[in-house]
N, C-alpha and C positions, 0 to 999 in steps of 0.2 A: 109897394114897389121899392122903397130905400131901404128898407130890412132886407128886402131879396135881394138887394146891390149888394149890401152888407154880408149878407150871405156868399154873394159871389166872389165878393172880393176875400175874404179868411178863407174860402175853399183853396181859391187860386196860391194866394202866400204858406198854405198849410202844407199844402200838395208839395211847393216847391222847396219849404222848410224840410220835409222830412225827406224830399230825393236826395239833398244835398246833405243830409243828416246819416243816412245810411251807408254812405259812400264809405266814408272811412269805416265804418262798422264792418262793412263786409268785406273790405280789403285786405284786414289784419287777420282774417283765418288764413290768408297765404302764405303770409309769413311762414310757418314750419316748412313751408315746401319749396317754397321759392326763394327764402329768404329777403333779405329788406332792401335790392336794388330799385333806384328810383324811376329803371324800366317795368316792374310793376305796377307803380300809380300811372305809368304815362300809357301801357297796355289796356290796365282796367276803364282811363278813360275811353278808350276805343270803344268798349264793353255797354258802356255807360253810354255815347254817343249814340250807336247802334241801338242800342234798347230806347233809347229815348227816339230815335227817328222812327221803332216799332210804335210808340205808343203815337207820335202825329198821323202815322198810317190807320191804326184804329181811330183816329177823331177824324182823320177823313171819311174809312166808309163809313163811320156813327152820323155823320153831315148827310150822306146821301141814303144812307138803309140803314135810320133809324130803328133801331130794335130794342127796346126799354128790357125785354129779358134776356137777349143778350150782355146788357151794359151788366146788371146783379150777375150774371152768371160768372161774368170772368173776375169781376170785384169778391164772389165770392170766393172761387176759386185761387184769388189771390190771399185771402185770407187764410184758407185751408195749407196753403206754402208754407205760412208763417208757421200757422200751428201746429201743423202736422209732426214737424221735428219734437221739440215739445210733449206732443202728445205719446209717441213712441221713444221719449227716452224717460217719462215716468211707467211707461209698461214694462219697459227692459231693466229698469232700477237703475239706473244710468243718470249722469248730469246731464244727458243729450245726447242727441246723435250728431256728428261731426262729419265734413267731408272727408276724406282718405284717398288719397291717391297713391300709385305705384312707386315706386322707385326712379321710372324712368320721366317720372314727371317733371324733372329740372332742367330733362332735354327736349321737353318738348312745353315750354311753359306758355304761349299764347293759349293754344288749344285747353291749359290747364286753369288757364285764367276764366278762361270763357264758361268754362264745363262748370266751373266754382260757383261763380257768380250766377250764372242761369240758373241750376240749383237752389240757390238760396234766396234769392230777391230778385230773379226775373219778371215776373208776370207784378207783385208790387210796385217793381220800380217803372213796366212798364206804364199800368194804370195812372202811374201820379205821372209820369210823361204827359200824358194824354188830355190832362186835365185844363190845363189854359187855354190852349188851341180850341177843342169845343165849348168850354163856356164862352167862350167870348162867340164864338158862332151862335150857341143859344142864349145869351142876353140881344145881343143884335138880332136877333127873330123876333124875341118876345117884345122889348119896344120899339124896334123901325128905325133907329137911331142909329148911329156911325159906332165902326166899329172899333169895339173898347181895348185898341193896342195899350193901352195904360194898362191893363190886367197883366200884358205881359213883362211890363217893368217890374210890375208890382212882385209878379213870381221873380224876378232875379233879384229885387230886396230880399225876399225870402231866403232866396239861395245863399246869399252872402251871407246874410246872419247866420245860418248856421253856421257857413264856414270857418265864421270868426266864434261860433260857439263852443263847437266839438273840442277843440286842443285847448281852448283857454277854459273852461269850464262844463262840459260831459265828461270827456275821456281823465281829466285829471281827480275827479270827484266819485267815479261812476265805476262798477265790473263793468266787462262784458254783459252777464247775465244782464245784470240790471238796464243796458244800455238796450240791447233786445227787445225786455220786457216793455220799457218804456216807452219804445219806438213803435212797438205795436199797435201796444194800447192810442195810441195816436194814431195809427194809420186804423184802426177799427175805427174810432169815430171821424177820420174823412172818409172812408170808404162808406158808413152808412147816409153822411151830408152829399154827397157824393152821387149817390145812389136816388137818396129823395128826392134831388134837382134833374137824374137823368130821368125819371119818371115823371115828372113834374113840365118836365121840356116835351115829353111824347105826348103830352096828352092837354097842353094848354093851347089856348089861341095865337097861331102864328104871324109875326108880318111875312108877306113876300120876300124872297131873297133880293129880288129885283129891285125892291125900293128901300134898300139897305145899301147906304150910296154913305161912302168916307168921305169926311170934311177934310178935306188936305191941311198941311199949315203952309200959309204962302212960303214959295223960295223961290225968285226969279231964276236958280239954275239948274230947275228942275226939267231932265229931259227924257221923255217916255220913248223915243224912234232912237233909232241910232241908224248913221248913214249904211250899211250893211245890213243890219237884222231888221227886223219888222221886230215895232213896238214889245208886240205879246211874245216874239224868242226872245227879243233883249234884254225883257225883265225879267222874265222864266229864268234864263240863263244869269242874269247877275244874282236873283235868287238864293241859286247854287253856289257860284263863286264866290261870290264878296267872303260870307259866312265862313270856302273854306278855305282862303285865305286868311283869315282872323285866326279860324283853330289849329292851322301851321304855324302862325305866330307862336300861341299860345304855349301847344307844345313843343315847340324850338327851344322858345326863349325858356321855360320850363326846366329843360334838359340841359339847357347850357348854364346856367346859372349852377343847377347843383354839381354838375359833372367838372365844370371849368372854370368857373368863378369862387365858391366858397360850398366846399363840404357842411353846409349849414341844415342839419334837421330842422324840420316844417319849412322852409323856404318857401317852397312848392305852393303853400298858400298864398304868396304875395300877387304872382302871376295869375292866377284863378283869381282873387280877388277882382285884380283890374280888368280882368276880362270880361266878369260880372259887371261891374260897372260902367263899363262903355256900352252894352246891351241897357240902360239903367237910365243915361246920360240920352244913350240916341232917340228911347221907347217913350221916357215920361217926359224930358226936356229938350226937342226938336230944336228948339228955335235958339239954341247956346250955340248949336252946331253953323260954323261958317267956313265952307269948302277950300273958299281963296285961302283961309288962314291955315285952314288944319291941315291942308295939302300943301301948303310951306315947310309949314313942320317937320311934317313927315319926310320932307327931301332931308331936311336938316337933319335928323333924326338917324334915315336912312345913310346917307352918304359919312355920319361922323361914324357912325357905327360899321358901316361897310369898310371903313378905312381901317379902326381899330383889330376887325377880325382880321384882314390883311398881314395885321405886324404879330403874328404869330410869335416871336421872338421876345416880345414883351406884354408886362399885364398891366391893368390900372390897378391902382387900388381897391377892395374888394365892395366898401362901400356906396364906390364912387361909382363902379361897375355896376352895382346891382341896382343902384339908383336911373342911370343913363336909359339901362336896357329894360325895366320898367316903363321909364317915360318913352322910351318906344314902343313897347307895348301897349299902352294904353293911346297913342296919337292915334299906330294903324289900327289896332282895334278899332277904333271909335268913327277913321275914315268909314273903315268895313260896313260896321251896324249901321249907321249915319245914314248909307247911300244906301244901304236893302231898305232901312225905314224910308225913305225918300223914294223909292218904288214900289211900296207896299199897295196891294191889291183895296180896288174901290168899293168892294159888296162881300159880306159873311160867306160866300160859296166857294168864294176863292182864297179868302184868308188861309183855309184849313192848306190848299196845295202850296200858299206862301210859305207856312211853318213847316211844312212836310221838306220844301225843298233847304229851306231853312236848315232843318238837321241833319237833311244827306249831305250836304255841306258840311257840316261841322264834321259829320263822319268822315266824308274823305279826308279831309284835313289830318284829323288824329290817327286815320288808318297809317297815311302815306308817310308822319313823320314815327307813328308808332312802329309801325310792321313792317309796312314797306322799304322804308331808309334801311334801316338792320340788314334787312336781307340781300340789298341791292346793292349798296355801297361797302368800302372796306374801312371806309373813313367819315369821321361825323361833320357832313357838310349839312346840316339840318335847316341853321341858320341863315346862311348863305343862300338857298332852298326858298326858307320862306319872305327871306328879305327880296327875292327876286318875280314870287308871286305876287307880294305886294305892288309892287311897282309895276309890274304886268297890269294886274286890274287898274293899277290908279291912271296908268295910260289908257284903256279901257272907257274907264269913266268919265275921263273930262277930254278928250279925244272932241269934242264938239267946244269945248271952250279957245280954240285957236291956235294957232299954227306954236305959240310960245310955250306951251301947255302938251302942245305933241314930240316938240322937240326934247322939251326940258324930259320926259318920262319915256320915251323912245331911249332916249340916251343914255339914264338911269338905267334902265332895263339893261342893256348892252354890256354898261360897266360894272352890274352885278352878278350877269352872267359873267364877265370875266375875272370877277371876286374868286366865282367857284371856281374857277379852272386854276387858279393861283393860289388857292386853299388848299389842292390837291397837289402842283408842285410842292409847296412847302410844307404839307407834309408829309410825302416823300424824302426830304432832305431829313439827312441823318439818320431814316428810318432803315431797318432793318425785315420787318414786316408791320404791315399794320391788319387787322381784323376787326370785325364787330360782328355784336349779337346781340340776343335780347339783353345782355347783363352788361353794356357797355361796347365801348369802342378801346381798343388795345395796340398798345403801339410801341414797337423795342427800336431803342437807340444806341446807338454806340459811338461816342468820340470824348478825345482828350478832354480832362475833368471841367479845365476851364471853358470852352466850346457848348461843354453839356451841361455845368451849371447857368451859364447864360440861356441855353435854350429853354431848359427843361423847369424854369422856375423853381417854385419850392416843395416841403414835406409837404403831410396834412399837420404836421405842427405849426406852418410858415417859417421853419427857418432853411437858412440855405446850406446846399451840402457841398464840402469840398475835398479833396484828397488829392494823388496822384494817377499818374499814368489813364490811359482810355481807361473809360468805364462804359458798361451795357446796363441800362437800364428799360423795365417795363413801366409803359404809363397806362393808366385808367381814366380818360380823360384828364384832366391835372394831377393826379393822386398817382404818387409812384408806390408801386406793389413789388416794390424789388428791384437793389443793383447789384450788381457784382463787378470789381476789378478782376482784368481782361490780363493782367502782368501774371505769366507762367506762375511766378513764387509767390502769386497775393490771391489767385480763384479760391482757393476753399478759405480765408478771411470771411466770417460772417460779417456781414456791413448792415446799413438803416437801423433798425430798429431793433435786432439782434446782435448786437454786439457782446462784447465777453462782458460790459460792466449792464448788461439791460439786467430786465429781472428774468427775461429769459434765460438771459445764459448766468444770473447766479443759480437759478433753479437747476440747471441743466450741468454745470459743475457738482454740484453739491447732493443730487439726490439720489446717486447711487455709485457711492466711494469703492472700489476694488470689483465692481461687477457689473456687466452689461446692463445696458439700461431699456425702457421698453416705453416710448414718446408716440403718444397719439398729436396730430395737429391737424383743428381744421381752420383752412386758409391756407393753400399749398403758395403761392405768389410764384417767386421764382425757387422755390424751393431752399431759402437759406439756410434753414435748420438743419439739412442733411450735412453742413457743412461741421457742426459737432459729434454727428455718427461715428463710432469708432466700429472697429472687427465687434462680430457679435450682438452689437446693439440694432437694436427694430425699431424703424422711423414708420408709422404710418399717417399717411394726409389725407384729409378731406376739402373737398374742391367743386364746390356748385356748379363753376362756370365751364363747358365741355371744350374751351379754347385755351383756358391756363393750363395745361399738364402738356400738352404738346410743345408750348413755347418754352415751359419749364425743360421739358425733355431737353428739346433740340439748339433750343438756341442760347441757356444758360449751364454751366457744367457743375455744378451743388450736387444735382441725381445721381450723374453717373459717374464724379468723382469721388462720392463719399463711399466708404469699405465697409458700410452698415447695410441692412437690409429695406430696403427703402419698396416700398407699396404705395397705391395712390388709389384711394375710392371715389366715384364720384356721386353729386346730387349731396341737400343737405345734409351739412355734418349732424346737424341736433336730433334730425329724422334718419340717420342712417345709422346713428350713434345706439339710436332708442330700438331700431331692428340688431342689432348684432348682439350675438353671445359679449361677455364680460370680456375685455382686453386685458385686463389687468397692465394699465400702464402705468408706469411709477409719474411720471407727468404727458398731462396732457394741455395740450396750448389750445385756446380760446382767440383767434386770430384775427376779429372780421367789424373791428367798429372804429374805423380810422376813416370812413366815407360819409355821404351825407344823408344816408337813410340806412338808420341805426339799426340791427337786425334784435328786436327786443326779445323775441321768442329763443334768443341762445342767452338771456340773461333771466330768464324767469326760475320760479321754486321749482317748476318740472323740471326747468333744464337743468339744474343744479343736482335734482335726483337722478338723471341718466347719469352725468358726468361719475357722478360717487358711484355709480353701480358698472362703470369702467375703469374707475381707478384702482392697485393694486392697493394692500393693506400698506397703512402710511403713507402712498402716494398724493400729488398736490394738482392743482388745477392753477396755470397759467394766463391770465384774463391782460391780454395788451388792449389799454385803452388809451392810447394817446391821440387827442383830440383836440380841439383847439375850443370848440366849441360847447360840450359836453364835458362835465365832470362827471363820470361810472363807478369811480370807486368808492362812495359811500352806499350808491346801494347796493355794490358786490359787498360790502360790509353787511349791510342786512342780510343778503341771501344767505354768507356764511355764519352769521349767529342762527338762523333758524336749522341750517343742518349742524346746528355745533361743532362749527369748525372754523379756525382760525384764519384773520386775515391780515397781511401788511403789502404795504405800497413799495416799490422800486422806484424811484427816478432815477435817470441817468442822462448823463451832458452827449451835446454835440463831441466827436472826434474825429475832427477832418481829416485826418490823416490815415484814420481811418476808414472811411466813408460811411460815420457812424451818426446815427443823429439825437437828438434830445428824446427820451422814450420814454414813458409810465405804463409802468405792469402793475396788477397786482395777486399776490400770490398766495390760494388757500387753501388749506390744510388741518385734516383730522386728529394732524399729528404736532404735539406742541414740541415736541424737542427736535421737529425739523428747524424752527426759529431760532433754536438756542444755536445751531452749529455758530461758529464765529466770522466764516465767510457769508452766511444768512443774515444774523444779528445786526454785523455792522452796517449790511448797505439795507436792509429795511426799515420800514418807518409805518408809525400806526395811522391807521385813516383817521381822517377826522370826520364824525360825523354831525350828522344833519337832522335835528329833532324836528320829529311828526314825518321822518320820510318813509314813507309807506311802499311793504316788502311788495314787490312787481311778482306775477303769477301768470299763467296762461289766459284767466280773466280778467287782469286787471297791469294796467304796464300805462306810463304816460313820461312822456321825457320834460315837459315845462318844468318840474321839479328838479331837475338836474341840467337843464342849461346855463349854460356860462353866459349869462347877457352882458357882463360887462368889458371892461379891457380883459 
């Protein structure tokens, strides 16, 4: 019997090691199609929720219509997913089969995400869902004992260590292929441990369900009635709530970190981490948790951070920020799990409907901040949202601890709903329009420079911009994607990051002296490139997202004042790049790694082969990588030594006067006497490279190697 604990317990940690393992795996095939917004991972988790609330569904009916050959069937069939691909891209002589989607898949990317993932690791990912909920229902039959909620901590160690695995040691070490391969062969031998315990469970001696009764751990404020619902609705229903409250957290604070706090690639881990963890804290260590305190906190918590969002007009520090809203992350988290663990079901029959309700929680959570917010709202009040959920339930929950208790969270409530309404006045001010969609939330501003550098904070470099007269600027959450001065004689002035001294515009002087020029860009923003078009010359843009080219059209004048011919295609540039006949551009610009989920599939050796088989004879390739956080230009230095072609770095300073800002490009080229010109020569400079840094491919790409961890 302690070997089969033993056994239970590595299936459990095994199961949840390789759910959490997969995830990034199968997310980075979207990249071509969707490119690298951090509305991707915050969708996929939708995906992930959903599938994982399918596989507590199957550990329910497997509870009540046990069927041992159905358990092998769909296990095997999950295997056959795996293989299948595999096995028909050694028949076709192919490195694999891949998913492929249309063109129009950048306009419709939930449904893309969904179709992806189901695809490739659906029925896997649902099996290893499934697996904690019913063991633990079949250990509690087999020995009559209380039921083993410690398995389900045990599965979120699991999950964590991966997560702290994959970025810091799989993906930095590993292809793709190899990441696959491995993941497999691992999920073959849970699936047959897996397999022998569901057969082993149909056909051993059972205890009664009935005398399968939970040893509580004492908590004098534990309470099962609530003065309105009867017992059994009030814990069914907190079930559901608490859970998805926690996963509005989760992905709120998720999304605001990367979009408003600091363009920081992998971020995203830190929030997941702690959300792990508070499942971890509430499942295997009950008795740390004390309500009076953690629900102090959390006002604390709540009310210092409801104020902050308030003062839209000002930022913390990026450290100081990410820290704060962390530790409120993990206080409400941990309220969340804490009090579902505190209402958890007293017999194995009911466990399986606890976790079931357990994850349709979490789903609605990720659905409403995933899918639903985008489509409902103009403007990202996510946080505000879930800062006001919580506070709901925690009135909720201690709603029987005394009239101090009802007033103190009544009131809260009130004052965060009137957070949101004051979120939405102010951002309205100044605004011009605002929008969102899966790829952000979008917002144009217009007022005199100084008005709009106090509002609008700063670059993705962190420094601030100054100049003359109004200015209209588009924002991307914090990240401005484009300004233009509004003064008659200054609109077609290129400004930010395109200025006449960047490496763009020495490229764009210098690459076709007495003849029209022929400039692919993808990352249209506000269109400032058209503003060096001349008669004759053909600008064309590529542009993911289907709400920048309207706002570029209408509301900035770059389009329709430049005398070139200007076009604008939409859906990935690297995948639209890769269907189109040869353009023969003499440059093409590389525009899209200034945000916090770095698009790696436009930096790979494939990508580098479309680009060349777009560019004219001697034409060069434009790559802006100004970043605060990421150093890129050592390994655009590999990618162009393997196509043998040349490469050097542009910096260029702030010109406030301009409305120009600090920039690095770097610029490469087939052609060595493009370097020699003298207006090239003098403002370029040789990369310095980085020994053992390993060339990124479609199989293989990992950023820990080129993050900027320090000042």
């Amino acid at each position: 019997m302690y070997r089969l604990r033993i056994v239970y317990g590595v299936v459990v940690f095994l199961s949840a090691f390789l759910l959490f393992l997969v995830e990034p795996m199968a997310v980075k095939q979207l990249l071509p199609v969707l490119g690298g917004s951090s509305a991707v991972w915050v969708t996929s988790l939708v995906f992930f929720q959903a599938t994982l609330l399918l596989g507590y569904l199957y550990a329910y009916f497997m509870v009540r219509q046990a069927r041992a050959w159905m358990h092998l069937a769909l296990l095997g069939a999950a295997i056959v997913e795996l293989v299948l691909p595999w096995l028909l891209g050694v028949a076709l002589g192919s490195r694999g089969i891949e998913v492929h989607f249309n063109s129009s898949a950048s306009n419709h990317p939930v449904s893309t995400i969904f179709a992806a993932l189901g695809c490739t690791i659906g029925l896997p990912f649902l099996m290893l869902g499934s697996t904690g909920p019913l063991l633990q229902v079949w250990w509690a039959r087999r020995e009559g004992g209380a039921v083993p909620y410690g398995l389900f901590a045990l599965s979120n160690a699991g999950s964590l260590l991966a997560l702290v695995v994959y970025p810091l040691l799989v993906e930095p070490r590993m292809t793709l292929a190899m990441q696959r391969g491995y993941w497999a062969l691992g999920f073959a031998a849970y699936a047959a441990v897996y397999a022998w315990l569901g057969i082993r469970a149909g056909r051993g001696k059972q205890v009664r369900a009935e005398s399968v009764v939970l040893q509580p751990v004492p908590d004098n404020n534990v309470n099962d009635a609530h003065p309105t619902l009867g017992a059994g609705k009030w814990r069914s229903w907190m079930w559901f709530l608490l859970p998805m409250g926690a996963a509005m957290q989760l992905s709120a604070v998720t999304s605001h970190l990367s979009e408003d706090i600091a363009a920081i690639p992998l971020l995203w881990i830190l929030p997941l981490a702690v959300y792990l963890l508070t499942f971890i804290l509430a499942f295997e260590a009950p008795r740390l948790y004390r309500r009076w305190l953690v629900a102090r906190l959390l006002v604390v918590m709540l009310a210092s951070l409801g104020y902050a969002l308030s003062k839209v007009d000002t930022r913390l520090p990026v450290g100081l920020a990410v820290l704060f809203y962390l530790a409120e992350l993990l206080i409400a988290c941990w309220f969340c799990h804490a009090e579902v663990y505190r209402l958890r079901p007293d017999n194995a029959e009911r466990s399986t409907v606890f976790y079931l309700l357990v994850a349709a929680g979490g789903v609605a959570g990720t659905f409403f901040v995933g899918i639903v917010s985008p489509l409902t709202f103009r403007a990202n009040y996510d946080l505000a949202t879930a800062f006001l959920a919580t506070a709901v339930l925690a009135a909720i929950v201690t709603w029987d601890d005394g009239w101090a208790q009802r007033t103190l969270w009544s009131t809260g409530s009130v004052l965060l709903l009137a957070l949101t309404v004051l979120l939405h006045i102010e951002f309205g001010r100044h605004a011009l329009m605002r929008a969102r969609n899966f790829y952000g939330s979008l917002r144009v501003t217009e007022a005199d420079i100084d008005t709009e550098s106090a509002v609008e904070g700063t670059n993705a470099n962190g420094s601030a911009s100054t100049g003359t007269g109004p200015v209209r600027v588009l924002m991307n959450g914090r990240i401005r994607h484009g300004m233009q001065m509004m003064e008659s004689g200054r609109r077609r002035v290129p400004t930010t990051y395109y200025g006449q001294d960047s490496g763009v515009g020495v490229a764009l002087r210098n690459c076709c002296e007495g003849r029209a020029m022929n400039v692919g860009v993808v990352g249209l923003g506000v269109g400032t490139l058209a503003a060096y078009g001349r008669a004759g010359d053909r600008i064309r843009f590529y542009e993911i997202n289907p709400l920048v080219e309207p706002i570029a059209r209408n509301l900035f004048t770059y389009l329709r004042d430049s005398p070139a011919e200007i076009s604008i295609e939409g859906g990935d540039g690297r995948a639209t790049l890769s269907r189109e006949a040869p353009q023969g551009f003499d440059v093409l610009v590389v525009d899209a790694f200034s945000g916090d989920a770095i698009p790696l599939h436009l930096l790979t050796r494939e990508a580098m082969e479309v680009y060349r088989r777009q560019l004219a004879p001697g034409g060069l390739v434009a790559f802006h990588v100004s970043n605060s956080y990421v150093d890129l230009a050592p390994e655009i230095g590999r990618l162009a030594d393997a196509e043998g072609m040349q490469a050097r770095v542009v910096q260029s300073l702030d010109v406030p006067a301009e409305g120009e800002y600090r920039a690095t490009w770097v610029l490469v080229s087939a052609d060595p006497g493009f370097f020699r010109k003298p207006g090239v020569e003098a403002a370029t400079t040789a990369i310095e490279r980085r020994p053992g840094l390993r060339l990124w491919t479609d199989d293989y790409s990992s950023l820990l190697p080129v993050l900027r961890l320090g000042p």
